[in-house]
C-alpha positions in Angstrom: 0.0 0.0 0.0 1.2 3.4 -1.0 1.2 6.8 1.3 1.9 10.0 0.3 4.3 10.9 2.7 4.8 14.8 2.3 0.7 14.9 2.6 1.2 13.2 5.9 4.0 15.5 7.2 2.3 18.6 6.1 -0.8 17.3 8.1 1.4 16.5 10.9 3.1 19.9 10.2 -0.2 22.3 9.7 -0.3 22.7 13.4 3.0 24.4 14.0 2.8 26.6 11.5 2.6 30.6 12.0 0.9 33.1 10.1 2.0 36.3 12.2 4.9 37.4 10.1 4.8 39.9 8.1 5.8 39.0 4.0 9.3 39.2 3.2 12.3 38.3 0.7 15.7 37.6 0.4 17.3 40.8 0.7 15.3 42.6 3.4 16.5 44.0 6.5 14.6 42.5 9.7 14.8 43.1 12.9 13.9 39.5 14.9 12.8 39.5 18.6 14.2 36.5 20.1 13.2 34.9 23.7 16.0 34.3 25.3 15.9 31.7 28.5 18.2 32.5 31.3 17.8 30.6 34.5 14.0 31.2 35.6 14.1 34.4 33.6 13.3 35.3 30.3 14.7 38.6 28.3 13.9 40.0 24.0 17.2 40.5 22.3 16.7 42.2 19.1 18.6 41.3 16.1 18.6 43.1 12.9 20.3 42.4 9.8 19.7 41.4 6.3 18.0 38.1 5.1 20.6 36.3 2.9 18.9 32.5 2.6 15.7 31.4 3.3 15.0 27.3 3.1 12.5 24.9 3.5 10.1 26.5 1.5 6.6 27.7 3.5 6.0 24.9 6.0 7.1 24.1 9.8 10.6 23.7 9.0 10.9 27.2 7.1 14.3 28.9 8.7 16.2 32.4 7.8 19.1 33.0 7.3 20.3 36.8 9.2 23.4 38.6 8.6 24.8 41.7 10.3 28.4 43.1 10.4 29.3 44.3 14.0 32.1 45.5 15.0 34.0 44.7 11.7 32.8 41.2 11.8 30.1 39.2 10.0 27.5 37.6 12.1 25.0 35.2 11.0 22.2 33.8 12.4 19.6 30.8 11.4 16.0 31.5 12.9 13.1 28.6 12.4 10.6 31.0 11.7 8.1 28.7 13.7 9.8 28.9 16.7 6.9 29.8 19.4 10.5 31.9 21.0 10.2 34.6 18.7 8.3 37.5 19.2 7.7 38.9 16.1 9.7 41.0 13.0 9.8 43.7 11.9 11.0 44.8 8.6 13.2 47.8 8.7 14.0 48.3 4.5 13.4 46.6 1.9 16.2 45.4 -0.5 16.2 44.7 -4.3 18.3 41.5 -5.4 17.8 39.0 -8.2 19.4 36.0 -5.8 17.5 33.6 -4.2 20.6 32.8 -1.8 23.1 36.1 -1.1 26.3 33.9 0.1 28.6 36.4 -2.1 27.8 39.1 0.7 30.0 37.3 3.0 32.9 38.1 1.1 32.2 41.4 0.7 32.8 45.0 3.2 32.1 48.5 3.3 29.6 50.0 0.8 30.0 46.6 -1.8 28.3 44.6 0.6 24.9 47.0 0.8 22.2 46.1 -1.2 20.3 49.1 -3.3 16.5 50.5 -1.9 13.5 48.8 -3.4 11.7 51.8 -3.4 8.4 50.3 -5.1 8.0 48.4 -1.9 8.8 50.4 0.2 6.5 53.0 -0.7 3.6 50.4 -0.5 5.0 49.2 3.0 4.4 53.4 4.0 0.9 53.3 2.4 -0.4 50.4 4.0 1.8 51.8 7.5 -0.4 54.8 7.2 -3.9 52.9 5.7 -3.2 50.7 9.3 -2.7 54.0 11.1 -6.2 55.8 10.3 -8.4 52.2 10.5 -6.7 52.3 14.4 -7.7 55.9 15.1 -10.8 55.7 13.2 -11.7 52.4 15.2 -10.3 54.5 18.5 -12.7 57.1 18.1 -15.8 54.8 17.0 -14.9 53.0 20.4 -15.0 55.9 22.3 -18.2 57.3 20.7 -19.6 54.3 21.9 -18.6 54.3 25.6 -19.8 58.0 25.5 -23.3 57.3 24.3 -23.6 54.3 26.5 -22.6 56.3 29.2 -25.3 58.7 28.5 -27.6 56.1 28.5 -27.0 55.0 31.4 -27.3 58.0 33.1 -30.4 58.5 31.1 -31.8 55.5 32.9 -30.3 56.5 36.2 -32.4 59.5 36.2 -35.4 57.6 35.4 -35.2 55.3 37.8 -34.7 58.1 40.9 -37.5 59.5 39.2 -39.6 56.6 39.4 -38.7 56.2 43.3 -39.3 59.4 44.1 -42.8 59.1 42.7 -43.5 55.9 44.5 -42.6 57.3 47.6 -44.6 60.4 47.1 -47.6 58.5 46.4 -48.1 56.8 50.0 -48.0 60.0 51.7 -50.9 61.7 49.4 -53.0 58.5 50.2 -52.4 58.8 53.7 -53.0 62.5 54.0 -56.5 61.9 51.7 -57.6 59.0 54.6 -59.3 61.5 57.1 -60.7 64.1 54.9 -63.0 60.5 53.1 -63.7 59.3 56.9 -65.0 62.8 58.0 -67.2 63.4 55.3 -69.5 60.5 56.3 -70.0 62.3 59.8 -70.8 65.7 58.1 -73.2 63.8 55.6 -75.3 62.7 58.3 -75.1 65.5 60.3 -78.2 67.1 58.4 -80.3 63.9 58.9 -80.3 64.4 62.5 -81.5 67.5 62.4 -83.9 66.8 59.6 -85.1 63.8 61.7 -85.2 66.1 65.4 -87.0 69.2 63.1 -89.7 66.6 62.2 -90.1 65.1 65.9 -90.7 68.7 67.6 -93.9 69.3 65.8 -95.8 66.0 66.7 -95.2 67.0 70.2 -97.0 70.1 69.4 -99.7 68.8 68.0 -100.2 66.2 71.0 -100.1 69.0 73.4 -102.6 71.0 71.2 -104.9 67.7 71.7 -104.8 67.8 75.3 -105.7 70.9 76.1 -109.8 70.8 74.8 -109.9 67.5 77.1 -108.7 69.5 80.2 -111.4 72.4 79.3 
């Protein structure tokens, strides 16, 4: 039975495999933040220099190739560019070459060794540097429209409900003050049929003594 093998390892692979860097060629300046373990403490040390090889193609096992003259000496430096240790990069200029691999820099110095401006790039690189500028401002100040007007709503709502308190308190103490004034009224209502009902008993006593008095005669 047959397998394809390099389907299995790129499915093996797939995980592993960052997406976070930025797009770059041989021939571009970068500036690499590396982790760096020491002890139970961990420190970024920046390197910057210029991409000379790249291998592997685009998978896991992708690596770079860095080089930097210090001090009058070359330096190189391999970074697996899916290395959870580094931090990120940053492209500092973009170069123009027509080499895949630029070995022929190591036996180079001074001004032959530096590689011209690819200013096409570069200018796109500025554009979309500025194009990611004004989306974060304009996204800053949508935000913050936002938190204003849900602020205000939320003192809006604050208001109403200390409105809403007040009036329920306020309405106990207009019922309470009303409670008298509807138990009194009975007592005045019936006040006149007493005296309708006493003005109506005084004149049949009259009459009866009006009665009386031919029997005594």
């Amino acid at each position: 039975m047959k397998f394809n093998k390099g389907a299995i390892m790129r499915s093996i692979e797939q995980p592993f495999v960052r997406n976070d860097h930025p797009t770059f060629e041989t021939g571009d300046t970068v500036r690499v933040d590396y982790k760096v373990v020491e002890g139970n403490r961990s420190r970024i040390q920046s390197f910057e220099g210029v991409v000379i090889a790249r291998k592997n193609g685009t998978g896991a096992r992708t690596s770079i190739t860095v080089r930097k003259v210090s001090f009058g000496e070359g330096v190189e430096r391999v970074f697996p560019l899916a290395s959870p240790l580094i931090d990120k990069i940053e492209i500092v200029k973009r170069g123009r070459t027509r080499r895949s691999k630029l070995y022929y820099l190591r036996e180079l110095r001074g001004k032959a060794a530096r590689l011209q401006t690819d200013v096409g790039r570069q200018e796109a690189d500025r554009a979309a540097a500025r194009d990611a500028r004004a989306t974060r401002l304009a996204d800053a100040a949508a935000a913050e429209e936002a938190e204003a007007r849900a602020a205000s709503e939320a003192a809006e709502q604050a208001e109403a409900a200390d409105a809403n308190a007040e009036a329920e308190v306020a309405e106990p103490e207009v019922t309470e003050a009303a409670e008298p004034v509807a138990e009194e009224a009975p007592a005045e209502a019936d006040a006149p049929e007493e005296a309708e009902a006493s003005a109506e008993e005084e004149p049949a006593g009259d009459e009866d003594a009006e009665e009386e008095e031919p029997k005594n005669d």
